[in-house]
N, C-alpha and C positions, 0 to 999 in steps of 0.2 A: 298842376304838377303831378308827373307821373313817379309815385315813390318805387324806382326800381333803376338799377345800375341803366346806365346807359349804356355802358359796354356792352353789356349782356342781351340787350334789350335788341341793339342792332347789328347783331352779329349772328350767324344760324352756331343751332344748338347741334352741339356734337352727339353722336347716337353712338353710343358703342354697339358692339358687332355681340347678338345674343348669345350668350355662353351659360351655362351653371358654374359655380364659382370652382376652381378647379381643387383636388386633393391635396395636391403640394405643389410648389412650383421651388426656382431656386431661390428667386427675393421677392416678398411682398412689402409692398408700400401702402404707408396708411397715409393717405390723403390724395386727393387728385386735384392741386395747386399746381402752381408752376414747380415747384419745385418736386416732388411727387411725379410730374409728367416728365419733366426734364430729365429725371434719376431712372425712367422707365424707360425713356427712348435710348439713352447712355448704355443702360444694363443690356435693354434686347438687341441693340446694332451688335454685340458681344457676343450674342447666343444664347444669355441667359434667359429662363422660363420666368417672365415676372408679372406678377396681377396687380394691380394697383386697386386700393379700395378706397372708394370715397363712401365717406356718410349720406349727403345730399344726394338730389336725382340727375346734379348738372357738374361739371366739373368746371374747375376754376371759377365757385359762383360765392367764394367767400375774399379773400381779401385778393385772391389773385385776379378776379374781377370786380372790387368793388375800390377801387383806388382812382388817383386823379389821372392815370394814363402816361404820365414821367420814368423813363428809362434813365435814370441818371445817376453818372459818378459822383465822388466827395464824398466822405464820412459823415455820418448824423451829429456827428460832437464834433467840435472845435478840434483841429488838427492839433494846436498847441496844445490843448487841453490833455489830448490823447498820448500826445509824447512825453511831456510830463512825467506822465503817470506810468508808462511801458518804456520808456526810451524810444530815441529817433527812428533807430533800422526799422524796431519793430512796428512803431507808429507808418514810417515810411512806405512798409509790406502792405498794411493793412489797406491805405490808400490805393495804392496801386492795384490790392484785389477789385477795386469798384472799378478804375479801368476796365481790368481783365473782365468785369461781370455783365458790363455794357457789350463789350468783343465778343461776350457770349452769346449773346442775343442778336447782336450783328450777324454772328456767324450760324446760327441756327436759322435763322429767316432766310438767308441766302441761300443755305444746304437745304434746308427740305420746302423752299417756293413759297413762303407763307406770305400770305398777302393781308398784311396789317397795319398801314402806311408808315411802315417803320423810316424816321427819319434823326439822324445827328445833326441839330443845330445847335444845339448846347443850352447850356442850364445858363441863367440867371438871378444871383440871391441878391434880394433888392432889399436896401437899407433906409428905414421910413424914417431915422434920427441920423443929426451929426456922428451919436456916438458910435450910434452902429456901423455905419461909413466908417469910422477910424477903426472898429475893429475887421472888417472887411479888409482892409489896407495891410492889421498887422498880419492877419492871416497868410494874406500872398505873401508878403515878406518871409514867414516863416516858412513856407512851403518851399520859396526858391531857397532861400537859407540854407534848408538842410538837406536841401540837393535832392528833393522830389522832381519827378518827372511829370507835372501838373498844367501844365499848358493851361493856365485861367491867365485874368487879365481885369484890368480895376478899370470901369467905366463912370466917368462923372456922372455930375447931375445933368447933364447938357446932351449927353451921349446917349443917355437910357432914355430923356424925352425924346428922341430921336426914332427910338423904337417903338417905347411904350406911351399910348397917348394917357398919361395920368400924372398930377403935381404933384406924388404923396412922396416921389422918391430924391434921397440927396446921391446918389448912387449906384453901384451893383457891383460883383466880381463877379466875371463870366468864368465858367467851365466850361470850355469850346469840346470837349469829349462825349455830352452826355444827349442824352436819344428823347425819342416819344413814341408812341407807338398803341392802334387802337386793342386793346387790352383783350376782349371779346373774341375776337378775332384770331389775334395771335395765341389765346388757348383750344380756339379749334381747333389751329395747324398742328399746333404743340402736340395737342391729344390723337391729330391724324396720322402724324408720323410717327408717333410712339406704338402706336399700334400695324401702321402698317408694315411696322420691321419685329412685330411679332409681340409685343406685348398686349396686355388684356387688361382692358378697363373696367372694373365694375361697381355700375353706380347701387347707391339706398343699401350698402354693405359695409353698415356703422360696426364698427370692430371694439366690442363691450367688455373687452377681457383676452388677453394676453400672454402666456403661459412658458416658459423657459422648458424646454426639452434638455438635459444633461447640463454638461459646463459649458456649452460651446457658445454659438449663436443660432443653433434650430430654437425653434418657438411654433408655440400654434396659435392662433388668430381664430378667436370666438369673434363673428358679424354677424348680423343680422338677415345673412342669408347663406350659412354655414356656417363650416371649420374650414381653415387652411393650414397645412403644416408648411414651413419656410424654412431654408436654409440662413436665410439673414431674413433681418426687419430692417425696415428705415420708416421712421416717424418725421411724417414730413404735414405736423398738422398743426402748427401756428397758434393762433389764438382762438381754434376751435371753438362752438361750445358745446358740439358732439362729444360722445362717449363718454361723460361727465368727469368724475377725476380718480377713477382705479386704478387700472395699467399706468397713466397715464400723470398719478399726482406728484412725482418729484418733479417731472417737468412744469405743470401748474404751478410747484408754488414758483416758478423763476420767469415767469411771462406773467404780464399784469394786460387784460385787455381795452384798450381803450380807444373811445370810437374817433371817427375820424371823417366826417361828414361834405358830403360835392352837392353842388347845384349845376347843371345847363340850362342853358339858353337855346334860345329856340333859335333857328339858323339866321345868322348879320348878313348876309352876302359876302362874295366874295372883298369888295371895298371896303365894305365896314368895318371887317373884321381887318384887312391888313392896317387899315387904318387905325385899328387900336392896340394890334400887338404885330408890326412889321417882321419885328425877327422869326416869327415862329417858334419862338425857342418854350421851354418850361422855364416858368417864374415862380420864386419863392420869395417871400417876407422872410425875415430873422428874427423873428419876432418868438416869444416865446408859446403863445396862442396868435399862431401867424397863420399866412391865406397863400395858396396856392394854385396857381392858374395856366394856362393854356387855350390855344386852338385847335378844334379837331379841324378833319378834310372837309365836313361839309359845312365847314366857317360860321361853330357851333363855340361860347365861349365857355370853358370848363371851368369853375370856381371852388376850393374849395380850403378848408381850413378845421382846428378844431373846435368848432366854432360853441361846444358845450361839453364837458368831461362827464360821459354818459357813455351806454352800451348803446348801439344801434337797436331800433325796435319804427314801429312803424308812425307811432306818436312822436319817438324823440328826433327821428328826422326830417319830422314834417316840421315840429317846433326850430330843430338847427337849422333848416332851412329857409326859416323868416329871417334869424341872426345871421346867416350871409349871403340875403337880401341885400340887407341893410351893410354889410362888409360891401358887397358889389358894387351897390349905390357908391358908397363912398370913395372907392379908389377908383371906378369910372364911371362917376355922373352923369357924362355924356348919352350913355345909353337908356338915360328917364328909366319909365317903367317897362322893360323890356319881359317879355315872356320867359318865365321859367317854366322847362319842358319835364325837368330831371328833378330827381332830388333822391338822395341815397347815405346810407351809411354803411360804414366797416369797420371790422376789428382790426387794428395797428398791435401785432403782437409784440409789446413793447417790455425790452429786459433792464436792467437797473444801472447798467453800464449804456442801454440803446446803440451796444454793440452785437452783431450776432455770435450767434454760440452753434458749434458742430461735433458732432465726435460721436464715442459709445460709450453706453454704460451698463452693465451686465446685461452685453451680449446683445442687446438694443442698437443700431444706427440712429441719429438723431440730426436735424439742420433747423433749426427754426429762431427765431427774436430778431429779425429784420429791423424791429423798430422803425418802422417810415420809408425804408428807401429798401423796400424789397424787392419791388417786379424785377431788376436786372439779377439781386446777388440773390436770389429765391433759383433763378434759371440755372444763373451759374452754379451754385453750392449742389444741387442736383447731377449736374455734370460729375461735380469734385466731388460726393461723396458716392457716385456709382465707382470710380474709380477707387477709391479709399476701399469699398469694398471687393474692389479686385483686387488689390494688395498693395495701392501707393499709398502706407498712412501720409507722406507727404505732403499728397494733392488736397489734404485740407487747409486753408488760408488761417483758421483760425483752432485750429490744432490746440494741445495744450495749458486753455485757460480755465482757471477756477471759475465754478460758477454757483456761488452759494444764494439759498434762500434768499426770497425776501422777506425781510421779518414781518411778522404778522397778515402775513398772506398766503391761505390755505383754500379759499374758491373764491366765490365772488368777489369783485373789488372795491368791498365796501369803501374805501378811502379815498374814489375818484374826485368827491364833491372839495376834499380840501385839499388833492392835488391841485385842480383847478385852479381853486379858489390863491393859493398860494404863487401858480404862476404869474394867474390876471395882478398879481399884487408887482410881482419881479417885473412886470412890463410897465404896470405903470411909474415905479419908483425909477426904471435903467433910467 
């Protein structure tokens, strides 16, 4: 097993065009993610001078390339759960942003030629108990209910064998909206067209310190290959674990990082592989320490799950990768001892609602806490807060929300082992 993203691994590395990092520009961006890239390309098609600074030597080589390759709509929490708690409109909105965040990426790939075998077959959340099937059920119900615009659809246990060749499931509710797309790839084009409409990439320019110029939004950007003075900032760096926690700790304490570990398979052919996932769609378990999976193009099967509450490192994804082995084995047998080629981990920058959070805060642009389903609202929120910073505060989806501490949470996450420990307990008791 080769420990390193597959994305990354079979995709060409982007080179930025050599520059010294410039004096001032009018936005600098800390991170070169999708959404970093996304916010770069948005700013300079407008005219604006923008540098984007990444830590690393590669860009998009932290969670925007190290995820299972799932483009998809639906909320990370339970819709009912979510309206609840904010009321329906707003519940309702928030939903429809992961539409719109999918449209985003739809509509980028087509505008700037990106060839990343972007495709909408939709999502599938598969229910491995009765019980979970009946919450899958109330869910659609809820969603037509309150008069979302959701286009999913509840699949038996007879309908998903259909598709998916494995006995573990009593069902599914399809998402007919949500994408796939090779992750690699689409942050090459990302990164090609944000600079070829004028923006400036520059990698191994970990930005260590942070500095507020007057009352407005200038600031200067200490990196580790300069200064930069900006007219705005936008912090578009996730669950990081560059620049430690200075500039950078109010937002530390409100993201907890936690990994989120893939295995590949070495290529099925074309038959084997339709033969064990027809639809081509992304599949997810509902499970609380659940598995998610897919087909790439070259009929490669992506597996992946949290399969250890741990940080990525090169020991704990060699170990997570034997525990979804053994996940693989069991939900599809048929494939014996099949070669694993991949094996990888990532940070899920994960916030305490596992809703995202966007906006400013002295003077600072901010988009980050994806929570799990970032590749599309990472792209999108990029889009929405280049505009935010032209002057629609509107164009933020998630405008407005409180986002307090976690308690007892000021750097490392020492309390993953009894997060864990506490879910594997919620899955086995549901």
């Amino acid at each position: 097993m080769k420990l390193d993203s597959y994305w990354t691994d079979s995709a060409p590395a982007f080179v930025p065009e050599a520059r010294e990092l410039p004096a001032q520009v009018d936005v600098a961006i800390v991170g070169g993610g999708f959404t970093g890239l996304s916010a770069a390309l948005a700013l300079a098609r407008r005219g604006a001078s923008v540098a984007v600074l990444e830590a690393g030597t590669r860009v998009a080589a932290e969670a925007s390339g190290r995820n299972g390759g799932h483009v998809n709509n639906g909320l990370a929490v339970d819709y009912a759960d979510v309206a609840a708690k904010v009321g329906v409109e707003r519940a309702r909105g928030w939903y429809h942003a992961y539409d719109a965040a999918v449209d985003t990426v739809d509509r980028l790939v087509r505008e700037e030629g990106i060839d990343c075998d972007f495709m909408r077959h939709g999502k599938l959340k598969l229910a491995t108990r009765a019980n979970q099937m009946a919450a899958l059920e109330n869910s659609a119900r809820r969603l037509i209910d309150d008069g979302v615009d959701c286009d999913v659809e509840i699949l038996d246990a007879a309908r998903v064998r259909a598709e998916v060749q494995s006995d573990r499931f009593h069902g599914g509710l399809l998402y007919k909206r949500s994408g796939q797309m090779h992750m690699g790839r689409f942050a090459h084009g990302l990164a090609t067209a944000a600079q070829r409409n004028g923006a400036q990439v520059h990698t191994g320019a970990e930005v260590s310190r942070i500095e507020r110029v007057g009352q407005g939004h200038a600031h200067r950007l200490h990196t580790a290959r300069g200064t930069v003075a900006a007219q705005q900032v936008l912090l578009a760096t996730g669950a990081t674990r560059h620049g430690g926690y200075g500039s950078f700790g109010w937002l530390r304490r409100r993201i907890v990082p936690i990994g989120s570990f893939i295995v590949v398979t070495e290529p099925l052919g074309e038959q084997r592989a339709l033969a064990l996932l027809a639809g081509r769609r992304t599949y997810t378990t509902i499970a609380n320490i659940h598995h998610y999976f897919r087909l790439t193009a070259d009929h490669r099967l992506v597996f992946g799950g949290r399969a250890r509450f741990a940080i990525s490192s090169p020991q704990s994804d060699a170990a997570s990768g034997e525990i979804l082995r053994a996940g693989l084995a069991e939900t599809f047998p048929q494939l014996g001892k099949v070669r694993l080629d991949y094996c990888w981990g990532g940070l899920v920058d994960m916030t305490q609602d596992r809703l995202p959070h966007a906006g400013e805060r002295d003077g600072l642009y901010y988009a980050m806490g994806y929570s799990g389903h970032g590749t599309q609202m990472s792209v999108h929120m990029g889009q929405r807060m280049a505009a935010v910073m032209g002057g629609d505060a509107g164009a933020n989806p998630w405008q407005g929300r409180d986002w307090p501490a976690i308690p007892g949470h000021f750097g490392p996450p020492w309390f993953l082992p009894a997060v864990g420990f506490y879910y594997r307990l919620k899955d086995r008791l549901a």
